[in-house]
Structures are given as C-alpha cells and as structure tokens.
N, C-alpha and C positions, 0 to 999 in steps of 0.2 A: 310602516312607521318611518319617519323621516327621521335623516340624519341627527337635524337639529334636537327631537323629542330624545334620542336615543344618549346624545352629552346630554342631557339634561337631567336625565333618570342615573348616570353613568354619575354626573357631580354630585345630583341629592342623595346618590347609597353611598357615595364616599364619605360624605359630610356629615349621613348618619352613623357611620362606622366610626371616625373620627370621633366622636363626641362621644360614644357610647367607649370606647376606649380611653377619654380623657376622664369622663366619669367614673371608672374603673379606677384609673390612677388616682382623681382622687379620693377616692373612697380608701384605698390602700395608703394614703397618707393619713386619711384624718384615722382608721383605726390601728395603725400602729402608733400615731400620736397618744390616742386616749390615755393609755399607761400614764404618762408624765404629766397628767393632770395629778396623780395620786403622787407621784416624784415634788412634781414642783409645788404643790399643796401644804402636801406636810412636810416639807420643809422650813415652809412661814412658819405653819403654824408652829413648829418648834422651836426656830429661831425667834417668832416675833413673839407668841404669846407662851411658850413654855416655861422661861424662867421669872416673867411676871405670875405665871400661874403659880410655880414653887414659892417664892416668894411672898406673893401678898394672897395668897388664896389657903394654899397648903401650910406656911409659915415655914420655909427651910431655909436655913443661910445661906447667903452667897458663898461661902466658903465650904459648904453641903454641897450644893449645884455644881460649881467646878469639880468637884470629889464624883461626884453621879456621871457627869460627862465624860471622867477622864476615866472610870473602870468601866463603861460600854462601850469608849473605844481600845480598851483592850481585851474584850469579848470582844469585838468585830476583828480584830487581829487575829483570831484564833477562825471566825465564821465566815471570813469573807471568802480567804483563800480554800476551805473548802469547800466553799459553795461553788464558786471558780473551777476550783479544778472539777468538780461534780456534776456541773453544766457540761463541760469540755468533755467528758466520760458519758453523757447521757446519751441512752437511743431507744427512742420511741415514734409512733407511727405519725405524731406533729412535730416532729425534730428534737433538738435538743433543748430548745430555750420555753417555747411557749406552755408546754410538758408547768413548769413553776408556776407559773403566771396562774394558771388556771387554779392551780390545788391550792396555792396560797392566798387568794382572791379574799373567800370567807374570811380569815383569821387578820383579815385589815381592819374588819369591823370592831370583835373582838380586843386588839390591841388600841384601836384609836379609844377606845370606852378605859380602857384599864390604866390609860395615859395620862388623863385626864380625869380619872375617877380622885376625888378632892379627899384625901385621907386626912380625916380628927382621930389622931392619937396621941395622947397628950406626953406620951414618950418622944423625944425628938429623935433617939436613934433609929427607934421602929417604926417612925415616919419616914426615914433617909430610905432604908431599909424597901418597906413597899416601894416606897419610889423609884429608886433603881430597880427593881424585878421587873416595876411593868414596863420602865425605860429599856430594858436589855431583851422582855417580850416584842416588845417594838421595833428595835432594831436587828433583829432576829429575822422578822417578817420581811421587813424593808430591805434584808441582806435578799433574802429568797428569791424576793421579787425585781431589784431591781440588779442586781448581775446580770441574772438572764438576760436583763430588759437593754443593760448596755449592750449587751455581745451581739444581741437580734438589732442594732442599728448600726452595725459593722455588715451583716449579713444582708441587709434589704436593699442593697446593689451595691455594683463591683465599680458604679462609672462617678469621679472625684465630682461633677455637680448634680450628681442628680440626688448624691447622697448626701449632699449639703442644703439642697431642697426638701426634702426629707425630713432633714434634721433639725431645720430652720420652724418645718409646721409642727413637728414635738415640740420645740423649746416656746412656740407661739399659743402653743396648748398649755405650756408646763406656766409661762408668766402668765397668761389669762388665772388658771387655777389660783395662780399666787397670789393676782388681784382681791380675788373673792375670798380667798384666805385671810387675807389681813385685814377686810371690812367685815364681813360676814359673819365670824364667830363674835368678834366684838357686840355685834348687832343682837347674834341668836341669847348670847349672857349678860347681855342690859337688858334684854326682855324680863329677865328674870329680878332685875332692879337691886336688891341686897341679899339676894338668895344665889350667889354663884356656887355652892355647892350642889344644885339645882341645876343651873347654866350650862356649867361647862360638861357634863355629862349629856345633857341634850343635844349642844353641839358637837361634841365629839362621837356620837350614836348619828346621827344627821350626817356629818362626814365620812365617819367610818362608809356610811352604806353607799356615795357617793364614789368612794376611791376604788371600794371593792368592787362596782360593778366597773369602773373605768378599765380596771385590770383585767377584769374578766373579759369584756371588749375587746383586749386588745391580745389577750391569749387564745379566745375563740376565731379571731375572724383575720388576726394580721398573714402575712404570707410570703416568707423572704427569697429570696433570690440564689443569695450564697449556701445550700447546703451539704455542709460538710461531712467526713465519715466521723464517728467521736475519734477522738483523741488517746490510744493507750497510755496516759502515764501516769507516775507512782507519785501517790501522795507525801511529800517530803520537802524539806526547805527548800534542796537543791533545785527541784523542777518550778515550785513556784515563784521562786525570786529569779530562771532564767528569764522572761518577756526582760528586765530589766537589765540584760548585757545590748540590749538595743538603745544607742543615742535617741534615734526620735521618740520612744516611748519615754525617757525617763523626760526629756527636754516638754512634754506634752503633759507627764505627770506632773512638772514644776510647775508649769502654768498654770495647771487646773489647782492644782493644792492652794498656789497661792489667791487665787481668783475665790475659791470656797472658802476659805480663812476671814479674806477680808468683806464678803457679802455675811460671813456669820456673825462678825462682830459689829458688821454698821446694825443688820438686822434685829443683833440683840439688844442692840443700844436705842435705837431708832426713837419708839416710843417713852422708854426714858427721858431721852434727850426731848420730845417734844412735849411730853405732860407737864414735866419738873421744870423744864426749861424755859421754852419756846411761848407756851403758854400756864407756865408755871403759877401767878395768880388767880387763873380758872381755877386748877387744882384745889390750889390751895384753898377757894373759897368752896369747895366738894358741889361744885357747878361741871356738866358733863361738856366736853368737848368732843368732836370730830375735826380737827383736824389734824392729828396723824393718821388718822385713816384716810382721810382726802389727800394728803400726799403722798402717802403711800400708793394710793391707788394711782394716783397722775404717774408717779415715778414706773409703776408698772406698766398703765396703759402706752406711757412711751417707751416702755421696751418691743411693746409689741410692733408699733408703729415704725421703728425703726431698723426691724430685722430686712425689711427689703434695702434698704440704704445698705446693711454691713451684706447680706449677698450679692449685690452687684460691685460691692468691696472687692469683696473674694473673687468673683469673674474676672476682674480689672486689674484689680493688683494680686491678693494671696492672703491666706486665712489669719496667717501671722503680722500682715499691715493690718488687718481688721481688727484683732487683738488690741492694737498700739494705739489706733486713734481712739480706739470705744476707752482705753484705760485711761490716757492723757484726760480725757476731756474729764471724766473718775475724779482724779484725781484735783484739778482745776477746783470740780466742786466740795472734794473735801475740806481743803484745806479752805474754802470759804463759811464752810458751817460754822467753823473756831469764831466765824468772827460776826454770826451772824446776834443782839443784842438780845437778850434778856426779855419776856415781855413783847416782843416785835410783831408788828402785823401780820399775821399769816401769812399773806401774799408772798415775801422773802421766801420763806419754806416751801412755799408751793409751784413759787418758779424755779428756784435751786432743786426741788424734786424732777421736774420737767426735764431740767436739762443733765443730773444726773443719771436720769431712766435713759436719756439718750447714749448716756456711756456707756454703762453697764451693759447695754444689750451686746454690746461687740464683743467683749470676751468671754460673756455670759454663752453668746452661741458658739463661738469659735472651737473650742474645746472638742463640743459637741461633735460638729462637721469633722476635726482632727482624727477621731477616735479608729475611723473607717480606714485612714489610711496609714496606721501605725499598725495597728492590724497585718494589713497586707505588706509590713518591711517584715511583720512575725513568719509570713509563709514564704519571705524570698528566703530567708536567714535558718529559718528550722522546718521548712517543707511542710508545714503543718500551720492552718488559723488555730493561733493559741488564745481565740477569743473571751473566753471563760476565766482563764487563768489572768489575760488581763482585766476583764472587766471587774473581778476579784480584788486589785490594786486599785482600781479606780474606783472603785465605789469605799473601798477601804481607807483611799487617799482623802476620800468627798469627806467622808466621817469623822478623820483625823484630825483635817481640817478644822471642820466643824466645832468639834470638839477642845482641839488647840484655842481656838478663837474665842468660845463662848466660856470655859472653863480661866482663860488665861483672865477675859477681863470682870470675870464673875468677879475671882481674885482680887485685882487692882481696886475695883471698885467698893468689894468688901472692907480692903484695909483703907481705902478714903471715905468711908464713916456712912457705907449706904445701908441705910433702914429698909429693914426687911418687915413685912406682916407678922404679929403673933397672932396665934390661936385664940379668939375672943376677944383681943385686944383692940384698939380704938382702930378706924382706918389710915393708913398714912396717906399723909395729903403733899406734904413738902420732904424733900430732900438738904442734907448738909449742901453749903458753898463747895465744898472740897471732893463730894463725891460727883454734883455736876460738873466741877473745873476737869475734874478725870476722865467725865466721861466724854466733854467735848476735845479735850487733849486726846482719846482715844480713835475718836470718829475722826480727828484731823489726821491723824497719824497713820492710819491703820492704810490707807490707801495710797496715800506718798511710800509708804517702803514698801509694803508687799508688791503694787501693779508697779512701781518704779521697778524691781526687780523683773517680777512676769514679763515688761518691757524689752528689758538687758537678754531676756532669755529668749526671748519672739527671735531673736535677730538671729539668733545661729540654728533656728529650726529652718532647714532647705527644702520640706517638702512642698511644693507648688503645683499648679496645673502640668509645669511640662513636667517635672521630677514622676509624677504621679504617673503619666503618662509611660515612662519608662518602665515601672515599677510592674503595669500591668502588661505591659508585651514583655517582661522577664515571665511572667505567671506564664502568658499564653505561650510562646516561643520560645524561651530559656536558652536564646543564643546569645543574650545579652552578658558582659562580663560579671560573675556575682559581687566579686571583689571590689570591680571598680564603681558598680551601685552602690552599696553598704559603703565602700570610701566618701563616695557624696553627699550620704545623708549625714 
C-alpha cells in the first residue's frame, strides 16, 4: 500500500471519528435541552393564558388571582428549599438530579389537566378554593422537576463556554416551546368555538403529554460531567440561606428576579394590551383576531435568532455586557408601546415585537450561562457544589418573581375598573379607558425600572472568562490565594 493511500485512510478515520463525536455532543445538548421545553412552555402558558383563563373562563377576580399567586409563592417558600437541599442530599445509581426528572415526568400530565380544568361553581369562594389546589399541585411538580433540572446545568461541564453553549441550546429549546405555547393553545380552544370548557382541558391533556415525555428525555438519556458526592447537611434556615453570604450569587439572583418579574408582567399583560387595545374594535365587534399571537410568536422566533449574536457577546466581551445591551434595547421598546395608537395597524406591533425579541434574548439567556459559574465560587468558599440548595433559591426567586409581577398588576388593574368573566354571563368584548391606560402605564414601566436596575447590577458582577479561569485552577491546584479570589468577585 502506498504512502499516499495510507494518509488517506489515516484522514477518512479521523474525520469519521470526528463527526461521530460531534454527533454525540450534540445529541447530549439537544437531550439535556428537552427539559426546558416543559420549563419554558409552561411558563407562557401561565403567564400568557392563565389569568385570561381565571378571568374570563373560570370567572375569578383579579383581586382572586393576585390572592392565588401570592399563597403559592409562599408554598414554594416552604418547597423549594426542600427540594434543594433534597437534591443536594440525594444518591442514587443516575446521580442526584436526573433520580426527579424521571418520577416526576407522569404527574406533568396530571397537573397540566387540573390547571386548567374550568371549574362552574356557582360559589365564588369554592371556585378560588379549587383553583389554588390545583395551582399549588402544579407548582409542586414544577418545584421537583425543575431544581434538579437547574443544578444538572451547573453539572454538565466544568469549562465557562462550553457551558454557555449548552445553555444557549436549552434556552433555544425553552423559547421555541414558548412560541408554540402562546399560538397553539389558543388555536387547540377556538377549535372548540364557545365551548372552552371543552378547549382548555384538551389543550392542557395535549401538553401535559408533551412536557412529561420532554422531561422524561431528558432524565433517561441526559449525562453530566460534574458529579459530585451528596452533600451532608441539616435541613434548617441557617444552611439554606448560606449559598447567599456569596456576592456573585446574590448579584445573579438580582438579576434574574428582576429579568422574571418584568417578562411576567409584559407576558401577563401582552394579550390584554393587544385585544382591548391594539386591536380593540375587533374585539369589540366579537370578530376573531390573531394577531397577538403573530407577535407573539415574531417576538419569540427572534429570541431564537438572536441567541448566537448574545454568544459571541459573551466570547467578546462578558455575560454581563450581554445582559446590558439585550436589556437597553428592552427597554427602548417598552417605553414605545405607551405610545403605540389605539386601533393601529398591526404592523407597529409586529415590528416592535421583532425588535423586542431581539432584547429579551440577552438577559433572557445570560442568567442561564451565569448559573454554572456561581456554583463553582459555592465550591471555592465552602469546599462543597451546594447546587441544590441553590437552585432551590433560584427557581424560588423565578416563582416570586413571577408571582410579585402577575399578582402586583392583577391588583392595579383590578382597582382601574377591569372586567372580569361571570359565570353564564354575556362575553366581555371591551374593556374601561382607565383599565387600558393602566395597563399600558404598566408595560411602559415595568421594563424602564426593573432592567434599568438589572443594568446598575450587571456592572459590579466580575465574573468573566479570565475571572472564571482562576476560579477553576483554584478547584484543580488550590495554590491560588482563597481570600484574594472571594476579594475579587
């Protein structure tokens, strides 16, 4: 055999090896993604169609709803941190986190049906009543499943970009899910025409089976890099509120709270603002529209679009510049909604979605990528990944959020005179002057103070490529000074 034949065979098994390893990684990205299609899914569908379902399906006040939001975020007060530290304490023969994913899987389906199951009781407190059960069964599940599910993207490598590559095709999974979220149901419960008591139980059985097998995907087949021994410690204030004597963690929590606040209230308002609104003599002539759901979906699809723009962000400059220009731009377009007219051509909307989607993505993943390497100041500082206990706070922080956001403007908009659905009662087609002046004062507002702040606090987070860097030759060699790292961050 000649020279030349023998590179030739020597290049072609390189180049097969090569590929068949690239294939491997990404197959270990798209199933540890799948998860946060169920994450970023039901999310929409809570923030976009939840409190329209209370409202004009169910018939509960806005003044209900806020009440429902604010006592299951304080159930998750109680269920996050045990879950947290429960993860942190677990060992079994698939680690610590995937162990959830799997058992929980089933009980997605379950809850998404009981979420959405349209209770006629002509009692309105025993209406409140079910509804928060099946809301705190819900977010019960959503605790189980996605603690784990943050800790296991701390663990699924040790190296600052590969775990920001990583984390980039989750959050590309979790906005795709979101897309279909906010058209989709809409779509499955106008099938049903004036039967949403019908509707929303078909699409929430439809979903449900969708999220639970995503999760199950990604507890059967995901495979992480970091793992660690469990963690001995006592369940108690003291140990769960330590991750928090760490700056970057809380500087990271700030961000992300505020980042979850202000997507809950645009989110919750979104459709509002564009039925009553935007296209408020549709409505009002009980003529069907799409287009909040066409903007919706553009504002999504270019979050997707845009996640390689904010990773070579991060390459270039740092997670926390990426943060700042995705918010700015946020911001630009909120405060353009206020002033967007009455009655106006879709197109406004559907461009100002476009270039909103554009912002959002940056802080939207930023957080994400963050997660992996606050983590790792957890193991310079207490010798231990206290993954669990944080992701505990962090999904606790997502919730409070959430909950602060949707709950606070439920409120405002309640006492600015917004009609809610009665039970048999005629459809409502228009809204008061004073309840849309609120709610576009809220979508203008809500993103000028919260990312203006998120902003102020990007600047004093230090963690970067080269900080990062340090952080992991303290792990691997520990001749580095401890004191004078922790003094840096």
């Amino acid at each position: 055999m000649k020279i030349y034949d023998i590179i030739v065979i020597i290049i072609y098994k390189n180049k097969k090896e090569k590929k068949i390893m690239n294939d491997k990684k990404t197959l270990r990205k798209l199933t540890f993604a799948s998860a946060d299609i169920f994450g970023g899914g039901s999310f929409n569908i809570v923030n976009f169609l939840y409190p329209g379902f209370l409202a004009l399906v169910v018939g509960i006040n806005p003044f209900w709803i806020g009440a429902i939001m604010l006592i299951a975020r304080l159930w998750d007060a109680i269920t996050d941190p045990i879950m947290g530290n429960l993860s942190d304490r677990t060992k079994s023969k698939i680690g610590k986190r995937r162990i959830y994913l799997i058992v929980a899987a089933p009980f997605v389906l379950l809850s998404m049906f009981l979420l959405f199951f349209p209770y006629q009781i002509e009692d309105e407190i025993l209406r409140v009543v079910a509804v928060l059960l099946s809301y705190l069964l819900f977010t019960t599940v959503q605790t189980v499943i996605m603690i784990p599910y943050y800790s296991l993207s701390s663990e699924i490598s040790r190296d600052y970009q590969v775990r920001a590559k990583y984390n980039s095709v989750r959050l590309g999974f979790s906005i795709f899910s979101s897309i279909l979220c906010v058209a989709l149901p809409g779509i499955i419960v106008n099938m049903f025409k004036d039967q949403p008591q019908i509707g929303y139980p078909v699409m929430s059985i439809s979903f449900g089976l969708v999220f639970g097998l995503s999760v199950l995907i990604t507890g059967l087949f995901t495979r992480e890099e970091i793992k660690s021994e469990p963690v001995r410690t006592k369940l108690n204030i003291k140990e769960m509120v330590k991750p928090l004597s760490l700056k970057p963690f809380r500087q990271y929590l700030e961000m992300f709270l505020l980042l979850q606040m202000t997507m809950a209230i645009m989110s919750g308002l979104f459709f509002f603002y564009v039925d009553f609104y935007v296209v408020g003599s549709v409505t009002a002539a009980n003529q069907a529209s799409f287009v909040g759901m066409i903007a919706a979906a553009l504002m999504f699809s270019m979050q997707i679009v845009a996640l390689p723009i904010y990773i070579k962000m991060i390459e270039k400059k740092s997670k926390a510049y990426a943060y700042r220009v995705g918010s700015f731009i946020w911001i630009i377009c909120g405060v353009l909604l206020f002033f967007i007219p009455a009655n106006s051509n879709p197109i406004y909307i559907y461009v100002l979605a476009v270039v909103m989607g554009l912002g959002i993505s940056g802080p939207g993943l930023v957080p994400h990528t963050m997660y992996g390497d606050v983590v790792d100041v957890s193991e310079v500082k207490f010798k231990n990944r206290l993954d669990g206990q944080m992701s505990g706070f962090t999904n606790f922080i997502s919730k409070i959020a959430q909950a602060i956001g949707l709950s606070s403007v439920m409120f405002i908009i309640g006492l600015a005179g917004f009609t809610e659905q009665q039970p048999g009662g005629p459809k409502i087609l228009t809204q008061p002057d004073s309840a849309m002046l609120a709610i576009r004062l809220i979508m203008m507002l809500a993103p000028l103070i919260f990312m203006g702040i998120g902003i102020y606090i990007s600047y004093k987070y230090k963690i970067d490529y080269k900080k990062q860097q340090e952080i992991q030759k303290f792990l691997k060699e520990k001749h580095i000074n401890e004191e004078e790292l922790m003094a840096s961050l």
